[in-house]
Structure formats: C-alpha cells, structure tokens
LONUTI-680139 format. One line per 8 residues: number of its first residue (from 1); their letters; for each residue y, z, x of N, C-alpha, C. Coordinates in nm, 4 decimals. Layout:
NUM = A = Y:Z:X:Y:Z:X:Y:Z:X  ...;
END
This chain:
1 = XXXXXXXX = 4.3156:4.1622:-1.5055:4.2415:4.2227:-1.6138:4.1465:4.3308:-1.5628  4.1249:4.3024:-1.4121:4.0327:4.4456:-1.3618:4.1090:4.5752:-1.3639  4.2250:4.5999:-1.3708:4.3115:4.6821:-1.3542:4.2611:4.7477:-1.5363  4.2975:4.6981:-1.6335:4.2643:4.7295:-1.7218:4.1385:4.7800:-1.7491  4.0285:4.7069:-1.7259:3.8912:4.7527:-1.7674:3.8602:4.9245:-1.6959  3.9338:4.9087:-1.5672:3.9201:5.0323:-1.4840:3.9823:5.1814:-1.4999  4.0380:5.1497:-1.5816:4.1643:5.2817:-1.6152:4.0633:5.3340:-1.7305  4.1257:5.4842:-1.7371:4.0677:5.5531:-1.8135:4.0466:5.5116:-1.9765;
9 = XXXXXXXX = 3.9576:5.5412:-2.0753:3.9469:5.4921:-2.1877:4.1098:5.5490:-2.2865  4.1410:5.6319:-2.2470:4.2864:5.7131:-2.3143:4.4084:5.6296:-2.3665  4.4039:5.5118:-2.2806:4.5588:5.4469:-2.2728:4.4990:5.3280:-2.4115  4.5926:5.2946:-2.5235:4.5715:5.2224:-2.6128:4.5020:5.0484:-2.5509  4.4635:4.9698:-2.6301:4.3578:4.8647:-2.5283:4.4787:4.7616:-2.5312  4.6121:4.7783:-2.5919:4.7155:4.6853:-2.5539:4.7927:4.7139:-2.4570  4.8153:4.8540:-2.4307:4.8568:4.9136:-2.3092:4.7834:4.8561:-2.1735  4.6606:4.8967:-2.1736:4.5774:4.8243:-2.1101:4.5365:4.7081:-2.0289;
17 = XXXXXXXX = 4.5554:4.6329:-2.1678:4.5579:4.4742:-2.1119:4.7009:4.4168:-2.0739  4.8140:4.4760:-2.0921:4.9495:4.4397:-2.0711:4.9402:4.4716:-1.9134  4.8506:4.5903:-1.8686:4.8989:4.6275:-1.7218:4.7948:4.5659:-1.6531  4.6926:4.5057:-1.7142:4.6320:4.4040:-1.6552:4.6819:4.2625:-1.6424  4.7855:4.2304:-1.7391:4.8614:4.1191:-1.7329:4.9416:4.1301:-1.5814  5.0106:4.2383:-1.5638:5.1436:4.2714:-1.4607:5.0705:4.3146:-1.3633  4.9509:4.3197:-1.3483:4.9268:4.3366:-1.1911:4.7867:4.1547:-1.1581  4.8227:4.0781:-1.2637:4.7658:3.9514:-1.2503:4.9215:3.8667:-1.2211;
25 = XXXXXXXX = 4.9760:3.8942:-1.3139:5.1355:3.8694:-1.2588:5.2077:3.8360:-1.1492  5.1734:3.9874:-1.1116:5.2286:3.9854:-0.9711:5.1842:3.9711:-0.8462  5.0690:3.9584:-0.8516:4.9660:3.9823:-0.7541:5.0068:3.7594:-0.7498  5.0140:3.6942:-0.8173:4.9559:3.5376:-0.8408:5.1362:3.5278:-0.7811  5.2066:3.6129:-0.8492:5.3542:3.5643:-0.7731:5.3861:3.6110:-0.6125  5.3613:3.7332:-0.6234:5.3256:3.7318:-0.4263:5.2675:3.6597:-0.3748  5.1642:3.6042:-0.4103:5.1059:3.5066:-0.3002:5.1914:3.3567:-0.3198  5.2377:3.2909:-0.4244:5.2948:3.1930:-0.4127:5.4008:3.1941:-0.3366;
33 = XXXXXXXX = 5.4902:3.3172:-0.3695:5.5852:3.3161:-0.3044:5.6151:3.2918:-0.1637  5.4960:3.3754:-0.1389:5.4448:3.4200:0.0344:5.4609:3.2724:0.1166  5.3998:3.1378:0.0095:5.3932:3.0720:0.0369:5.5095:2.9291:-0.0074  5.6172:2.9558:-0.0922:5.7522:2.8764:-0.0681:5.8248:2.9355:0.0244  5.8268:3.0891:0.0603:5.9288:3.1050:0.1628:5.9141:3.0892:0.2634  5.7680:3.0224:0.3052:5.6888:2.9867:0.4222:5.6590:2.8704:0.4740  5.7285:2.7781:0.3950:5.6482:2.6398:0.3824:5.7809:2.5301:0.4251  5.7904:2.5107:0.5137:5.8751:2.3784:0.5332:5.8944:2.2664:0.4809;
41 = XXXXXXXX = 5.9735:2.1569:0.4549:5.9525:2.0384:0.3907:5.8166:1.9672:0.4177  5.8101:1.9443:0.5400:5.6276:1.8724:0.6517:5.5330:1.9721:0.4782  5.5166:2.0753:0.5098:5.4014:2.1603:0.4855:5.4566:2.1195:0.3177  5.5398:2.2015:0.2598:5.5499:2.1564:0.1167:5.5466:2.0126:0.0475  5.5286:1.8853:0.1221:5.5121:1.7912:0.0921:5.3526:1.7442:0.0712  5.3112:1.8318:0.1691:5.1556:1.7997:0.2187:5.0687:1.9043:0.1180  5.1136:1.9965:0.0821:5.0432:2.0797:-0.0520:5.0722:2.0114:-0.1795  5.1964:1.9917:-0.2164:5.2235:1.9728:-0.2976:5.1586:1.8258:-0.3520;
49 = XXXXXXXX = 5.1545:1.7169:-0.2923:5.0954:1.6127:-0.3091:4.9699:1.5968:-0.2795  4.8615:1.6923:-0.2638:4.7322:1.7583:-0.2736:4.6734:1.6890:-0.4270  4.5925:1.6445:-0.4202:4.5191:1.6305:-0.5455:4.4775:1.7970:-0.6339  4.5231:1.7559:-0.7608:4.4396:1.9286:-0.8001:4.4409:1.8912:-0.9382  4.3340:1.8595:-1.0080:4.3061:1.8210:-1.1784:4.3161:1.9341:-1.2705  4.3268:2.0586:-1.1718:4.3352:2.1506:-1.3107:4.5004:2.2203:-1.2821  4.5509:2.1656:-1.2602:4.7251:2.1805:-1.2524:4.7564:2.2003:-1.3596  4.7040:2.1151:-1.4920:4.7885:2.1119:-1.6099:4.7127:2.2325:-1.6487;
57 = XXXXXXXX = 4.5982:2.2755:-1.6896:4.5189:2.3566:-1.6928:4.6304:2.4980:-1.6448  4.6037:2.4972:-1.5760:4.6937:2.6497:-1.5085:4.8287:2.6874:-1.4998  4.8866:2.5523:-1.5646:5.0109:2.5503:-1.6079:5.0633:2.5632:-1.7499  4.9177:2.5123:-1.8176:4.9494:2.5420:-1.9627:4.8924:2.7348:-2.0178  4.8295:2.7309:-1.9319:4.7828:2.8780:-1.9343:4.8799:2.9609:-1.8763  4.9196:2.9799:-1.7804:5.0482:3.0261:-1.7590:5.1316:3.0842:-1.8518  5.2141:2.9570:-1.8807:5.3259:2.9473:-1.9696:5.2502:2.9877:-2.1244  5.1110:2.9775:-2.1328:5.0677:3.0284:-2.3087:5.0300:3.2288:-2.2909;
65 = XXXXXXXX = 5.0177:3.2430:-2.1490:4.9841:3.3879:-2.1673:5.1455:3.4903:-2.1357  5.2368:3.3543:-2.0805:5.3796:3.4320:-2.0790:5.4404:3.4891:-2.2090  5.4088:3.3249:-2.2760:5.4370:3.3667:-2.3921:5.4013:3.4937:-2.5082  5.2804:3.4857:-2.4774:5.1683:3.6158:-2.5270:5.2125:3.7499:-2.4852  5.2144:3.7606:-2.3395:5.2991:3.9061:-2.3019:5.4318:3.9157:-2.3368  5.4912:3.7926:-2.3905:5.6540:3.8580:-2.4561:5.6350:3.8881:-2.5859  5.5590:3.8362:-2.6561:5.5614:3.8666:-2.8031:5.4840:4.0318:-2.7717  5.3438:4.0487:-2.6984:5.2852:4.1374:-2.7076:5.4389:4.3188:-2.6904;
73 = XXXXXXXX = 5.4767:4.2289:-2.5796:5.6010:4.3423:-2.5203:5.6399:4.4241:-2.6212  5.6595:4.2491:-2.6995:5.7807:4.3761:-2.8266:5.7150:4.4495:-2.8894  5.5559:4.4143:-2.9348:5.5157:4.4858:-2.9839:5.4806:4.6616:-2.9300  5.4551:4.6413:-2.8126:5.4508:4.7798:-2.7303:5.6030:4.8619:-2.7381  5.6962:4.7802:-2.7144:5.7938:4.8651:-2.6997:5.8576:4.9153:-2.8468  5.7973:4.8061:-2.9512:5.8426:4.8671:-3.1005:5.7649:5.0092:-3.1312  5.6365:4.9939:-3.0897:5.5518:5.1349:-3.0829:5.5613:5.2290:-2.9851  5.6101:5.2564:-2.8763:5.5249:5.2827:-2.7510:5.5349:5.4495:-2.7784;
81 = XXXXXXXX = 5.6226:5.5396:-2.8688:5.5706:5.6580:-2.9076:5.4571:5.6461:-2.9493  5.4698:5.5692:-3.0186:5.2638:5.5723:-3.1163:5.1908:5.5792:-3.0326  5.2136:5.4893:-2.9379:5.0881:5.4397:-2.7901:5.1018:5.4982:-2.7417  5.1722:5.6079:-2.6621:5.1784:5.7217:-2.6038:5.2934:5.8138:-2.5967  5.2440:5.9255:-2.6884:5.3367:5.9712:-2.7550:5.3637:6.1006:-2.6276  5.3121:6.1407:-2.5528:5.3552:6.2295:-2.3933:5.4384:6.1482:-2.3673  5.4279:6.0316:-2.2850:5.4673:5.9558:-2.1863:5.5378:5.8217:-2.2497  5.6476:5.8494:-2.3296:5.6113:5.6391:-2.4356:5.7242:5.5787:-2.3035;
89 = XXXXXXXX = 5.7770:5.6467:-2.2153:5.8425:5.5680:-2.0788:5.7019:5.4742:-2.0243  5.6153:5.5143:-1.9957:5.5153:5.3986:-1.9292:5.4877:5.3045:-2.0062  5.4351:5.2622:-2.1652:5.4362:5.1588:-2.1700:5.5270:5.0393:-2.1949  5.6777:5.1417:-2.2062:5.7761:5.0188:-2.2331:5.7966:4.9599:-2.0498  5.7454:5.0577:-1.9456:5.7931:4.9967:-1.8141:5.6924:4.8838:-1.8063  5.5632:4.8968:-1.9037:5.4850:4.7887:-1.8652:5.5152:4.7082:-1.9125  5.5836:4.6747:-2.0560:5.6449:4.6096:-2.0946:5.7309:4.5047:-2.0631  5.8223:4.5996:-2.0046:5.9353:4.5068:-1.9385:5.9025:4.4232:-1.8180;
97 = XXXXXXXX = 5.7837:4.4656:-1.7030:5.7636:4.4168:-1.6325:5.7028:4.2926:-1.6837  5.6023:4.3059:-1.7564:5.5604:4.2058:-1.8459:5.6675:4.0859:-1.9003  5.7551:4.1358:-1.9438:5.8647:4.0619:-1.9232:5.9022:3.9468:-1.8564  5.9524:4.0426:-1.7375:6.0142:3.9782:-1.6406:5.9298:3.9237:-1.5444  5.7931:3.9901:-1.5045:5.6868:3.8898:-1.4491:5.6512:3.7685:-1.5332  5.6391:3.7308:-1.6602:5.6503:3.6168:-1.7300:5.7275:3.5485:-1.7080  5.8764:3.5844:-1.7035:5.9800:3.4965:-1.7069:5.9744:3.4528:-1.5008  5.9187:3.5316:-1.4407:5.9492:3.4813:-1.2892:5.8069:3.3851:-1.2739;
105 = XXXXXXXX = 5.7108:3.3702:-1.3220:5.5909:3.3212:-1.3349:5.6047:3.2055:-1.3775  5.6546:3.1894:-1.4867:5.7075:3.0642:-1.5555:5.7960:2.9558:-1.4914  5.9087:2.9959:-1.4045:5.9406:2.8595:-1.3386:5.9558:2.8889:-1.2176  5.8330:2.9941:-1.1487:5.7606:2.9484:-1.0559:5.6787:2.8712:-1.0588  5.5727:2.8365:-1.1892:5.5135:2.7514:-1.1945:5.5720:2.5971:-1.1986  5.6691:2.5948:-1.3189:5.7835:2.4817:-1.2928:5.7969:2.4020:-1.1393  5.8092:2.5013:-1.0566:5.8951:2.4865:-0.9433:5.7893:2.3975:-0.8364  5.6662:2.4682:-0.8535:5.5474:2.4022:-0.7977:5.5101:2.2773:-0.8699;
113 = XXXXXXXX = 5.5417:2.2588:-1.0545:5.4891:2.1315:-1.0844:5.6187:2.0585:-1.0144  5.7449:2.0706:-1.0207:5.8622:1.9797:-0.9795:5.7759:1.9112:-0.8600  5.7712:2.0219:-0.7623:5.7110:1.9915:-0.5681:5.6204:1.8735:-0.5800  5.5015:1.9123:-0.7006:5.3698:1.7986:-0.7210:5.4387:1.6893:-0.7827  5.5017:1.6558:-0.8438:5.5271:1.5585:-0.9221:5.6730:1.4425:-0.7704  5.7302:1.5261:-0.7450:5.7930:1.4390:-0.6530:5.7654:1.4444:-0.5313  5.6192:1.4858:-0.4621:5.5856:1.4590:-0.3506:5.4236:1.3608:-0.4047  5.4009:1.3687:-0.5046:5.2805:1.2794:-0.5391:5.2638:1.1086:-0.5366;
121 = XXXXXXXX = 5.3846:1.0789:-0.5557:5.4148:0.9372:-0.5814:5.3732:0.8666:-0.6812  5.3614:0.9842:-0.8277:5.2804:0.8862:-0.9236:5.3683:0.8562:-1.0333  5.5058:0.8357:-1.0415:5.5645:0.8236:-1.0671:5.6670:0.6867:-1.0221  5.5938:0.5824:-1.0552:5.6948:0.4394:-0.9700:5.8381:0.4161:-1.0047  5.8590:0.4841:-1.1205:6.0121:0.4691:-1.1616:6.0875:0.5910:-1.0201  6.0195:0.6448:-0.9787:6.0995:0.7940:-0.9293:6.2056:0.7119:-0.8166  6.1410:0.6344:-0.6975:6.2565:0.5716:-0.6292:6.1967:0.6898:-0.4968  6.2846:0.6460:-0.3832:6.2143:0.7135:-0.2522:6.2082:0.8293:-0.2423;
129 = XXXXXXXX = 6.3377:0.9099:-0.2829:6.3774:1.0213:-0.3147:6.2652:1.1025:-0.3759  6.1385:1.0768:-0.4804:6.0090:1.1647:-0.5157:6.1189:1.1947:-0.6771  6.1904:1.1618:-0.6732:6.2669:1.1655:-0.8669:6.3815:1.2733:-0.8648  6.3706:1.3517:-0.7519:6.5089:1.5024:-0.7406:6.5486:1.4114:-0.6007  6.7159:1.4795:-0.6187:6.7685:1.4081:-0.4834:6.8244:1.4760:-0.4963  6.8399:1.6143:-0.3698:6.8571:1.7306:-0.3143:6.9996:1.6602:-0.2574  7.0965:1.7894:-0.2603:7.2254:1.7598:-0.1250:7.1937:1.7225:0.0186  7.2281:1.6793:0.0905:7.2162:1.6821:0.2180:7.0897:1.5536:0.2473;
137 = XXXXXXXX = 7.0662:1.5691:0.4195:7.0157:1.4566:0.4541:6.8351:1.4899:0.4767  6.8189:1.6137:0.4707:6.6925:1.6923:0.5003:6.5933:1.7018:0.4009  6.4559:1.6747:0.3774:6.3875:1.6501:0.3129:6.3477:1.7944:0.2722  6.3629:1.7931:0.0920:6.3514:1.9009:0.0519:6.2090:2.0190:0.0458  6.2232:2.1626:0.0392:6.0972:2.2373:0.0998:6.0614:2.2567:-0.0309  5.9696:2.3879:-0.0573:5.9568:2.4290:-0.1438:6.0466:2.5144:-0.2273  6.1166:2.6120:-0.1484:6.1797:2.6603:-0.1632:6.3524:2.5990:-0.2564  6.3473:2.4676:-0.1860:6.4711:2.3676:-0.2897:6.3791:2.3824:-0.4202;
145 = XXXXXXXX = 6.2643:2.3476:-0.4102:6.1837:2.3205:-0.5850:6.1976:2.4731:-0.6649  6.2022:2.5828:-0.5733:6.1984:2.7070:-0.6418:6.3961:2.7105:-0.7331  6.4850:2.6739:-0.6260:6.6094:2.6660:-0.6554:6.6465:2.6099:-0.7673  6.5859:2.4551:-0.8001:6.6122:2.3634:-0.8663:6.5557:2.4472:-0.9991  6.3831:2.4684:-0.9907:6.3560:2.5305:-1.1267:6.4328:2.6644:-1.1824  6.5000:2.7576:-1.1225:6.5189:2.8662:-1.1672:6.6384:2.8191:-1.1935  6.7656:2.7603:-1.1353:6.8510:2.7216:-1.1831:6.8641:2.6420:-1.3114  6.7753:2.5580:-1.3491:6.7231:2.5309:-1.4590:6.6999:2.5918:-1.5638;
153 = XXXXXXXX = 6.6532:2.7547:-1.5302:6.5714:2.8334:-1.6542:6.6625:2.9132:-1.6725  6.7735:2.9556:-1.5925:6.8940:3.0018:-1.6279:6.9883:2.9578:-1.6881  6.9944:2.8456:-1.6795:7.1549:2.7864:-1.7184:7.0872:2.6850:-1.8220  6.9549:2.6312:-1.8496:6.9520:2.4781:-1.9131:7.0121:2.3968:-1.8708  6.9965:2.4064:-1.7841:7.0722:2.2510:-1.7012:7.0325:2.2664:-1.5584  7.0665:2.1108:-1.5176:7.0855:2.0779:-1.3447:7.1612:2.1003:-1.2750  7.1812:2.1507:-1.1747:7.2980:2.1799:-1.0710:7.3956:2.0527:-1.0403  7.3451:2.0727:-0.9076:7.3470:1.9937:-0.7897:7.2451:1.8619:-0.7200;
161 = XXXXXXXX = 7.1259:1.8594:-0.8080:7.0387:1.8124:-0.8307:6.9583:1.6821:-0.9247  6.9886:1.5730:-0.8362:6.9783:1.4900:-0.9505:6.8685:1.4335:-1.0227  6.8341:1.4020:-1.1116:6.6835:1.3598:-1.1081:6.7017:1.1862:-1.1427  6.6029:1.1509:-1.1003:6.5959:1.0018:-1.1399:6.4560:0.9927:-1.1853  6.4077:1.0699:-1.1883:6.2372:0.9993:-1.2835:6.2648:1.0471:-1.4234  6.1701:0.9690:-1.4774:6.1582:0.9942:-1.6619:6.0631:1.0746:-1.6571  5.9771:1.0703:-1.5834:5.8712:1.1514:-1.5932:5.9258:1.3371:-1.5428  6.0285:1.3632:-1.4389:6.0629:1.4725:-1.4214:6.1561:1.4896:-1.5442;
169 = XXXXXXXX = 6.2426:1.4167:-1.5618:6.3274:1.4382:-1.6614:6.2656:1.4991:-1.7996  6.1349:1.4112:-1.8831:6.0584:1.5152:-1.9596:6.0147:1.6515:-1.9393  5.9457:1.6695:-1.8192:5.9035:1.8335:-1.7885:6.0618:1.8897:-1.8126  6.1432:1.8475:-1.7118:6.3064:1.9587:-1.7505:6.3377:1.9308:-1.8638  6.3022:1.8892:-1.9494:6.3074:1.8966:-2.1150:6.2345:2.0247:-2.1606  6.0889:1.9703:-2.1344:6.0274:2.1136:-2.1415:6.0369:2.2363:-2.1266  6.1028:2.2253:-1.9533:6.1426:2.3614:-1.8844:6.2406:2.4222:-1.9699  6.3556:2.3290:-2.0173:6.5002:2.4080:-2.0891:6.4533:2.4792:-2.1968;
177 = XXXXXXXX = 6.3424:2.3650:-2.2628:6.3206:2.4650:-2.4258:6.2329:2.5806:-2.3827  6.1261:2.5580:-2.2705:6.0439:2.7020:-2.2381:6.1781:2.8094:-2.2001  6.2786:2.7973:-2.1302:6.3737:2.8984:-2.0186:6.4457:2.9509:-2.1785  6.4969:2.8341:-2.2517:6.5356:2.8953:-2.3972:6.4728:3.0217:-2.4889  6.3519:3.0076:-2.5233:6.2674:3.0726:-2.5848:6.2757:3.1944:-2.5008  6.2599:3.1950:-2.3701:6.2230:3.2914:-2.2862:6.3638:3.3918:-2.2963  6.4940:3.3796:-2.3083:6.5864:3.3848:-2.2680:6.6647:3.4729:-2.3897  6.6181:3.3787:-2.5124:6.6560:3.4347:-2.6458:6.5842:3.5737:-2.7038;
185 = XXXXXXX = 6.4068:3.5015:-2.6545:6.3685:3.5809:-2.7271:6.3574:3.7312:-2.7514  6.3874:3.8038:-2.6172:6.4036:3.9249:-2.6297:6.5483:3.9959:-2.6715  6.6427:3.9451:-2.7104:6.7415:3.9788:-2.7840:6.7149:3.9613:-2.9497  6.6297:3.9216:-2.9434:6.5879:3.9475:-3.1123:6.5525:4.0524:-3.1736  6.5822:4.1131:-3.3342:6.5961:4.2786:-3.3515:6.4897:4.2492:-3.3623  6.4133:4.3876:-3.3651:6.2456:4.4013:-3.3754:6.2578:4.4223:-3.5636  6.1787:4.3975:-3.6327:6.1471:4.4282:-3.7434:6.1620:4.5875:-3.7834;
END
C-alpha cells in the first residue's frame, strides 16, 4: 500500500491501490517462495510446526483481499479507458497481475497451511504420515506442500497424494471451492 500512497496524485485511487495490492503481492510471494525452494524436509517440518495464532488471521485475509483484487480487476479492466484514457494498457497490466498474484498467493498460502497442519500433530486422526502421504520413502519438504496445493487449485482434486485426516480433508474442501471461484471467475462477461 506504500507503493500507492507514493505515486503521483494523477492515477485514479483504484488504480492506485490495485498497484499497491501487486507490489504487496509479490513482494509476500518472493519471500515465501525464497523460502519453500530453500527449505528441506528437517527445516520445513521445524517451521511449519512452529506455533503461530495468527495463521488463521493471515490466511483469512489473504484469501478475502484475493478475492477483492479479482472482483476489483474487473472492475479496472471494464473501465481502464476511463481510468486512463493515454495509457488504459497500464491499468489492465495491473490488473491482470492482480490477478494472477491472487491466484499464486492463494494456494501458496494453502500450501503453507497443508505444511502446518501435517507437521503440527494436532490432528490425532491424521496417523504418522502428518494426514498427506507423499510417494516415495522421504519425508516430505515444503516444496511437496507447494505441489500438492497447486495441483489442487488446478484440477480440484488430489494427485498422487493421499490424505488421511478429516481435518486436511475439510481445508481441500475449502481449497477446491476457493481454486473454483478463482478459476471461473474471470471468464465471466463483464456487465
């Protein structure tokens, strides 16, 4: 949102706050990332099962401001002559990034609750496995949790990947109808 406040007064205040969305976006997905493609099973077990009370907190915020920049999108890109009638290419690029940083934000977050939820152990139905039981004999990283969720938000469904908790099994309930919404909604005609 500093990105926004800082730019000149000229650009409409939805323009604005959209490119304050996409450089909060991306800036929160580089660093996570930085840190599943970095993180070994040892290390992703040991974060992930970290105590942290405002998880749901930053997960429901997340996924409520993704939502917000897709509806906002369309609205920019239904206008974006109006909003800038020189240039209306920049705010549909903010747009779209908006977009697609939502939709990569979203089950990145997924991917990190999966990691917490089956390296936490609070789940007694889950079984040794942490509730996902990955191929192979190697204890899964972060990077499996990134696999598992995006494969998820693509397809609505599980791979290769099995789950045995009720408790994961609800969130991938969740995840399908969030990856749904996400998936549909921009193929919808604009008004």
């Amino acid at each position: 949102m500093v990105a926004a406040l800082v730019l000149p007064v000229s650009p409409a205040g939805v323009i604005r706050a959209m490119l304050g969305w996409d450089v909060g976006a991306l800036t929160l997905l580089a660093l996570t990332w930085h840190f599943i493609l970095r993180s070994p099973p040892e290390r992703t077990r040991y974060a992930a099962a970290a105590e942290d009370p405002g998880r749901a907190a930053v997960g429901a915020s997340v996924l409520v401001s993704s939502v917000v920049s897709l509806i906002a999108a369309a609205w920019v890109i239904d206008g974006a002559q109006r909003l800038s009638p020189v240039a209306p290419g920049v705010p549909i690029t903010f747009a779209v990034v908006a977009v697609v940083g939502g939709w990569f934000l979203t089950h990145t977050t997924y991917a990190l609750r999966y990691a917490h939820l089956s390296s936490s152990g609070g789940d007694q139905e889950a079984g040794p496995d942490g509730g996902l039981e990955f191929p192979g004999d190697t204890s899964p990283a972060a990077l499996d949790f990134a696999y598992f969720a995006f494969v998820l938000g693509m397809t609505f469904q599980v791979s290769d990947v099995a789950v045995s908790s009720p408790v994961i099994r609800r969130v991938a309930l969740w995840h399908g109808l969030t990856a749904f919404w996400f998936n549909v909604a921009p193929s919808w005609p604009s008004p």
